[in-house]
MARTORLUM-168187 format. One record per residue (C-alpha): residue in three letters; x, z, y; residue number from 1. Coordinates in nm, 4 decimals. Example, Ala and Ser with C-alpha at 12.3 -4.5 7.8 and 13.67 -1.06 7.14 Angstrom:
<site><code>ALA</code><px>1.2300</px><pz>0.7800</pz><py>-0.4500</py><pos>1</pos></site>
<site><code>SER</code><px>1.3670</px><pz>0.7140</pz><py>-0.1060</py><pos>2</pos></site>
//
This chain:
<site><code>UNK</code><px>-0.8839</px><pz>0.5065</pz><py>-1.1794</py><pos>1</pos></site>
<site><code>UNK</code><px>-0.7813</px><pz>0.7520</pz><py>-0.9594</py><pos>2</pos></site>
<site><code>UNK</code><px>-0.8756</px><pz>0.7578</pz><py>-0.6076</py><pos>3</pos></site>
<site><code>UNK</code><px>-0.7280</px><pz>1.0023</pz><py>-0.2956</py><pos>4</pos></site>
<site><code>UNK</code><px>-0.9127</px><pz>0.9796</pz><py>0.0055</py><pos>5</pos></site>
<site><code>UNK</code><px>-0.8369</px><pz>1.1226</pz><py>0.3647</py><pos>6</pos></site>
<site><code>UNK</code><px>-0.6329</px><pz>1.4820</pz><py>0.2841</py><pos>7</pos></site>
<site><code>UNK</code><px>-0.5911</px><pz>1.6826</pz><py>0.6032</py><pos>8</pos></site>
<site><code>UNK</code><px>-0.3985</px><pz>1.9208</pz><py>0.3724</py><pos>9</pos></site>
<site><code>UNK</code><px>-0.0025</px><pz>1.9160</pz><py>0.1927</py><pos>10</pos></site>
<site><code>UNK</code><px>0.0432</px><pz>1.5755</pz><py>0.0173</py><pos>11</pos></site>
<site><code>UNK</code><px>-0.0268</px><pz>1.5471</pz><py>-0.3044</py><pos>12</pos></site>
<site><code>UNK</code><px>0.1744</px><pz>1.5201</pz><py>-0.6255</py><pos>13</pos></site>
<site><code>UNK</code><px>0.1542</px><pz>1.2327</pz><py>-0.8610</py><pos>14</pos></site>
<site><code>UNK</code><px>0.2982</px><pz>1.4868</pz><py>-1.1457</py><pos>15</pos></site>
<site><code>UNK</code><px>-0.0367</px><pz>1.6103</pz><py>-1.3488</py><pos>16</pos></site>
<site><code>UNK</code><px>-0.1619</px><pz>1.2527</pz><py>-1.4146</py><pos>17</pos></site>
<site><code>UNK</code><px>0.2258</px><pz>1.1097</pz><py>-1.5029</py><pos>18</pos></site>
<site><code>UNK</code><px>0.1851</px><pz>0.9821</pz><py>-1.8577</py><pos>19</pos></site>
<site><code>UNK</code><px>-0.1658</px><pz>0.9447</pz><py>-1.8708</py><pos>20</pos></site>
<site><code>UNK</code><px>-0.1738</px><pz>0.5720</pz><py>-2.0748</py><pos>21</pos></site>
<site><code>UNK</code><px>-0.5118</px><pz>0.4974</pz><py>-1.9227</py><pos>22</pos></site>
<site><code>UNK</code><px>-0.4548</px><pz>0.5005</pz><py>-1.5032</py><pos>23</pos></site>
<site><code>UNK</code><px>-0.4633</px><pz>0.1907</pz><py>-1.4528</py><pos>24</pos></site>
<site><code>UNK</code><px>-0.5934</px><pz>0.2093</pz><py>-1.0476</py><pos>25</pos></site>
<site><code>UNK</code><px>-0.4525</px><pz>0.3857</pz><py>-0.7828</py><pos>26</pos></site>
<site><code>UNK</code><px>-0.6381</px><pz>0.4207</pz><py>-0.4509</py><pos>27</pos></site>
<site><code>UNK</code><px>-0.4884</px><pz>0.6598</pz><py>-0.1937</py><pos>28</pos></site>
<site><code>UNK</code><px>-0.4926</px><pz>0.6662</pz><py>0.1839</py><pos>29</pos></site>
<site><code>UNK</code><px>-0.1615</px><pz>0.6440</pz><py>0.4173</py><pos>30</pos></site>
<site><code>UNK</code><px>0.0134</px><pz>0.9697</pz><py>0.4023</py><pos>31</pos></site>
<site><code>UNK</code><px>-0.1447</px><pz>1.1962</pz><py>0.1037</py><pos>32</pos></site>
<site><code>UNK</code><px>0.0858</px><pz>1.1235</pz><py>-0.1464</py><pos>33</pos></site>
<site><code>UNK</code><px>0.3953</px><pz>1.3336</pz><py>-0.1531</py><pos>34</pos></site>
<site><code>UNK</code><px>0.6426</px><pz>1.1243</pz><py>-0.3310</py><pos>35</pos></site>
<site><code>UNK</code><px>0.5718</px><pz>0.7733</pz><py>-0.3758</py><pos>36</pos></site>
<site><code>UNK</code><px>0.8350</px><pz>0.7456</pz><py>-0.5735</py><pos>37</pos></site>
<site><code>UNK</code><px>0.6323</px><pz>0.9413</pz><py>-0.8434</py><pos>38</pos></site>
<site><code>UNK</code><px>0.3953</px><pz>0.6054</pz><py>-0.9145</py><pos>39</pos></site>
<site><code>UNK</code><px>0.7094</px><pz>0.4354</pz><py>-1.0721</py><pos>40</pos></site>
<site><code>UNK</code><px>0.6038</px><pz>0.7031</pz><py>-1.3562</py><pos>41</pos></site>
<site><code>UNK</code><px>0.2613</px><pz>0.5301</pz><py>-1.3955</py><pos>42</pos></site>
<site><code>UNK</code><px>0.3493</px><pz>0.3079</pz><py>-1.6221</py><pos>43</pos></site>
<site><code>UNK</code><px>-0.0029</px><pz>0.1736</pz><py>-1.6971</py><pos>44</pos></site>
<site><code>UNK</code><px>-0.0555</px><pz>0.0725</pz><py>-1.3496</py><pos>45</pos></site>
<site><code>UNK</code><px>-0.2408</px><pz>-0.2359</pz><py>-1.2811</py><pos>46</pos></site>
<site><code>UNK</code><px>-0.3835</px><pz>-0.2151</pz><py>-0.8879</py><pos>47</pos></site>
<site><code>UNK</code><px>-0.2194</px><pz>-0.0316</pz><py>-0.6420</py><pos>48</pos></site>
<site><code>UNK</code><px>-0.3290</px><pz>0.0227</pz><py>-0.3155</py><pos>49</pos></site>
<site><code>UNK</code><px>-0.1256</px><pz>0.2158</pz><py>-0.0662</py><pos>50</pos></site>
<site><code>UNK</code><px>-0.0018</px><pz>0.2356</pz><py>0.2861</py><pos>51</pos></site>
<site><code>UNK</code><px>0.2572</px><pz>0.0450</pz><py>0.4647</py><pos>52</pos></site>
<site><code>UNK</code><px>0.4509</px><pz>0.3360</pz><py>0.4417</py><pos>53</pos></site>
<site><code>UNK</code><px>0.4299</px><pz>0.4231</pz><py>0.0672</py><pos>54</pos></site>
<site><code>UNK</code><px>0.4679</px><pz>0.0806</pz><py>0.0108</py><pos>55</pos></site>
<site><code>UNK</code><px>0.8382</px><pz>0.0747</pz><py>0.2210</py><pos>56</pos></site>
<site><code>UNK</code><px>0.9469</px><pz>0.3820</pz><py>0.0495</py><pos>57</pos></site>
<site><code>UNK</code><px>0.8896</px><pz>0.1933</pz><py>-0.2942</py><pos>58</pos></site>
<site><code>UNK</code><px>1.0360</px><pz>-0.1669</pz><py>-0.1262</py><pos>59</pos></site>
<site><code>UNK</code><px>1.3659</px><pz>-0.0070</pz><py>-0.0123</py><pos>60</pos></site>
<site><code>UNK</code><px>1.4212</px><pz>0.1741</pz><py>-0.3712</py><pos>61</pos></site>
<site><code>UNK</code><px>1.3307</px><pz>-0.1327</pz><py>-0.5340</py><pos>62</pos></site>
<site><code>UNK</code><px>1.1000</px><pz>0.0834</pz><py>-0.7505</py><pos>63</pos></site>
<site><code>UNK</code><px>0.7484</px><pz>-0.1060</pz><py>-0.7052</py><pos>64</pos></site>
<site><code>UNK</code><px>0.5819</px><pz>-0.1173</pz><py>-1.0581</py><pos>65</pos></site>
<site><code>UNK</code><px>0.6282</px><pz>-0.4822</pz><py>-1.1680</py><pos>66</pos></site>
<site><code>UNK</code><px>0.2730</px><pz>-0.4505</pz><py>-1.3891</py><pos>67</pos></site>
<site><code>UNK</code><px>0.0843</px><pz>-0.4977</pz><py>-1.1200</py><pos>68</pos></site>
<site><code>UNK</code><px>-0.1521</px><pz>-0.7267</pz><py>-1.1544</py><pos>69</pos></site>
<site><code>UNK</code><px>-0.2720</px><pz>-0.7347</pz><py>-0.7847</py><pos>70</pos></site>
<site><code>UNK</code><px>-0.1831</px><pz>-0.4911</pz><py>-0.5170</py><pos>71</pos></site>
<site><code>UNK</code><px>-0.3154</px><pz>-0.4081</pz><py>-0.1437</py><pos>72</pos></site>
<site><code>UNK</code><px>-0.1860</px><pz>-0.2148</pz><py>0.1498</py><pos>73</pos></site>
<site><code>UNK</code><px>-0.4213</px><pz>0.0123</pz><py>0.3221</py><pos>74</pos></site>
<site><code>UNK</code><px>-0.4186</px><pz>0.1190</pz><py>0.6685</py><pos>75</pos></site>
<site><code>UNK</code><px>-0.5804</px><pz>0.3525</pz><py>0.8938</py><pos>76</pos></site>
<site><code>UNK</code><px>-0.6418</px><pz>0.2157</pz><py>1.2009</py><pos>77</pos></site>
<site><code>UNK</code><px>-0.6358</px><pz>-0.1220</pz><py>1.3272</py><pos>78</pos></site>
<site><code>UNK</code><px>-0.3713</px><pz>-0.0784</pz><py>1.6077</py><pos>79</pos></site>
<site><code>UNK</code><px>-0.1170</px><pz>-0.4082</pz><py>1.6227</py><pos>80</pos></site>
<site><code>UNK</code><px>0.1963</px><pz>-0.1537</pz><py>1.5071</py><pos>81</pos></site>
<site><code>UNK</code><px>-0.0022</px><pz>-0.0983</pz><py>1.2393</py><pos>82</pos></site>
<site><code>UNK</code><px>-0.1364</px><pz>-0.4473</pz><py>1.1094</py><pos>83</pos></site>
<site><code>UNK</code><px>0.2228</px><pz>-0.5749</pz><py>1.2000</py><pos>84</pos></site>
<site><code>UNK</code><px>0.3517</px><pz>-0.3439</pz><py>0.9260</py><pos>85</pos></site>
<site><code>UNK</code><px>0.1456</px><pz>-0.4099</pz><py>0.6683</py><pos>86</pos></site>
<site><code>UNK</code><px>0.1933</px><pz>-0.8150</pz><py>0.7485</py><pos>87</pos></site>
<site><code>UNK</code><px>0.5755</px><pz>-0.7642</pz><py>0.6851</py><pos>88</pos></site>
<site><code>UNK</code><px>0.4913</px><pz>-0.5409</pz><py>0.3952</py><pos>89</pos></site>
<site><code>UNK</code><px>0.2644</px><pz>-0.8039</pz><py>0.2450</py><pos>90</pos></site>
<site><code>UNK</code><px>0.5172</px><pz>-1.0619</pz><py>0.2383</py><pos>91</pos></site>
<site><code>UNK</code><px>0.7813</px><pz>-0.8645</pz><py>0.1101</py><pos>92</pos></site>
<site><code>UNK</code><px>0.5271</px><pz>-0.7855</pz><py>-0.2068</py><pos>93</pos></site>
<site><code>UNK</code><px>0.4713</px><pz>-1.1674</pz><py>-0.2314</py><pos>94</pos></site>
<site><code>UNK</code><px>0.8097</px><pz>-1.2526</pz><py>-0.2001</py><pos>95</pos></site>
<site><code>UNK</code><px>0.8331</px><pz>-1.0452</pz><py>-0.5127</py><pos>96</pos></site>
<site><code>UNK</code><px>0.6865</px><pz>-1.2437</pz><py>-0.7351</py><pos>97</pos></site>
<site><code>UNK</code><px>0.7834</px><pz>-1.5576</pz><py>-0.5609</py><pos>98</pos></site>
<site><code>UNK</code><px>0.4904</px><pz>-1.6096</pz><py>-0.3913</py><pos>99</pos></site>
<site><code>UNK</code><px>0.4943</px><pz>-1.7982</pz><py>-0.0227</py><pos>100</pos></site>
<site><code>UNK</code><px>0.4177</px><pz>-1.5420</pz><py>0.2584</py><pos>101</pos></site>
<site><code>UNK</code><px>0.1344</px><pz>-1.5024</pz><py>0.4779</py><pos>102</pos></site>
<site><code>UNK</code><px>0.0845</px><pz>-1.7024</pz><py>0.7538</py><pos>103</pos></site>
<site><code>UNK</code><px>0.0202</px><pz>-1.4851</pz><py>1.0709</py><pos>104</pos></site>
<site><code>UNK</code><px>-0.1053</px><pz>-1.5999</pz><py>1.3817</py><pos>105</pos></site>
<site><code>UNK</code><px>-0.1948</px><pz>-1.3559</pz><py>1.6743</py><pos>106</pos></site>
<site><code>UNK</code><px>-0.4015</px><pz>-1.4696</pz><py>2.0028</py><pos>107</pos></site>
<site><code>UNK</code><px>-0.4054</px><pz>-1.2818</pz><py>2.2918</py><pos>108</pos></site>
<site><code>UNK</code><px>-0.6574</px><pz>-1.3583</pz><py>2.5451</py><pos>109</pos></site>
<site><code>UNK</code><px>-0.9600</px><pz>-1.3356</pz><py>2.8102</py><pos>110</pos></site>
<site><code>UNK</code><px>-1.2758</px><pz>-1.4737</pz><py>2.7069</py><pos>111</pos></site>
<site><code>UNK</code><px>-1.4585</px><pz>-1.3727</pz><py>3.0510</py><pos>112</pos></site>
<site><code>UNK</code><px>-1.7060</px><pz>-1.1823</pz><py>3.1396</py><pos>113</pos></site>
<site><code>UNK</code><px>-2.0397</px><pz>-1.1619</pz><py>2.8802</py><pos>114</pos></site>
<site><code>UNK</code><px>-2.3124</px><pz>-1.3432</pz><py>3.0165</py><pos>115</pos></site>
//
């Protein structure tokens, strides 16, 4: 497993752990990886976890590892723009493998003031 947490510094290359037969999991938060096209070369990869944008970057070039055996997007924040893109990224992963999408449902409301 390999894991990359918050990284105020340059994104990070995928490059020294390409080939290793073993990495099975990989964790990393939104915006630390410099090339997400660099996890099609994990081709052990069975749990991926990545942000909305990592994930579109691998959508678009139709290069997300299809031995995955589950997969989640993570996102910093909780700010509609955000949650709205991982939604639509969500169901473009189930749609994948032919999966039905993801129900969403947003309320907006007052509830009053707290008694």
């Amino acid at each position: 497993m390999l894991s990359i947490g918050v990284w105020d510094a340059e994104p990070l290359s995928l490059s020294p752990v390409i080939g290793l037969p073993r990495l099975r999991t990989l964790v990393a938060c939104p915006r630390t990886l410099a090339d997400p096209l660099e996890i099609g070369e994990l081709t052990a990869l069975e749990y991926l976890e990545i942000g909305p944008e990592e994930w579109r970057v691998l959508l678009d070039a139709d290069a997300v590892p299809r031995g995955l055996s589950a997969a989640a997007v993570k996102v910093h924040g909780d700010g509609d723009r955000e949650v709205t893109s991982a939604s639509t990224v969500v169901n473009e992963l189930l749609a994948l493998w032919g999966r039905p999408p993801i129900i969403q449902t947003v309320l907006r409301g007052d509830l009053g003031p707290v008694p």
